[in-house]
N, C-alpha and C positions, 0 to 999 in steps of 0.2 A: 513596548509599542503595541496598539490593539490593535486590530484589525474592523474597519466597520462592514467590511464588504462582504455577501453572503457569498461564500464560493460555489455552493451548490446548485446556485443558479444562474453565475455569470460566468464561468471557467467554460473551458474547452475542454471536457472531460480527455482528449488525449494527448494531453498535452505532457510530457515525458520530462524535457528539462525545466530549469526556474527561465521567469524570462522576467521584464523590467515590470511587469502587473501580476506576477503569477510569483509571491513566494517560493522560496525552497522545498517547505515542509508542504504545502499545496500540488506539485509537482510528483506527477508519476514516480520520482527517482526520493524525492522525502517521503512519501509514501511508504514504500519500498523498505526506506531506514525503520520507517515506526512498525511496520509489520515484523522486517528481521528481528526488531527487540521484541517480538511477540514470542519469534521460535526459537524462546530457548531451550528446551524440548521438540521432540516430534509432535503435531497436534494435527488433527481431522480438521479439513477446512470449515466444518460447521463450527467449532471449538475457535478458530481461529477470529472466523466472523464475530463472532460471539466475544472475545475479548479488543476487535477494535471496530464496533458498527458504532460506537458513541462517541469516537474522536471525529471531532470537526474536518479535522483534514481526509479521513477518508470518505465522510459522507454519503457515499452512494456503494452500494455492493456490486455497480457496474463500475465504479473505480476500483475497488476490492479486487477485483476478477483481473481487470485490465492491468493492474499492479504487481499480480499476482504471477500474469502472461510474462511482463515483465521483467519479476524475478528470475523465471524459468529459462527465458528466454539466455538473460547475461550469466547462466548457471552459479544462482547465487544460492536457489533450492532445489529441492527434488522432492519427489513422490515416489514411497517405499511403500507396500501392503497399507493401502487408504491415509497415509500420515504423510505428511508435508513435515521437511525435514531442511537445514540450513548445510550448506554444502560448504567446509571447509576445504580451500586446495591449496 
């Protein structure tokens, strides 16, 4: 199924969960998933940026950030000596 609608300029950039107009993957929390599959490694947030600034669902590096708040927030990552790192518990 495609999607024809531009997210980056109709969403609610904080918008956290999927709702009935706001896919999954679109969604703070899909986000989140596509980032975690970034840190399979520990990576510098420029490093990180850098491998998902061209996926459509993240769109904006003000979603990136807020995503990122996110992760830290549900301690899903941490920050060791400048590297973002994926917190197994």
């Amino acid at each position: 199924m495609t999607n024809s609608i531009d997210y980056s300029s109709t969403y609610n950039s904080s918008l956290i969960l999927p709702t009935k107009h706001i896919s999954t993957s679109y969604s703070l929390l899909g986000v989140g998933a596509t980032i975690l599959e970034q840190l399979y490694q520990p990576r510098t947030v420029s490093s990180l940026w850098s491998a998902v600034a061209t996926m459509p669902e993240v769109a904006t590096f003000e979603r990136f950030v807020l995503t990122l708040d996110l992760l830290y927030a549900i301690g899903a990552i941490e920050m060791n000596a400048g590297l973002l790192h994926r917190c197994h518990r």
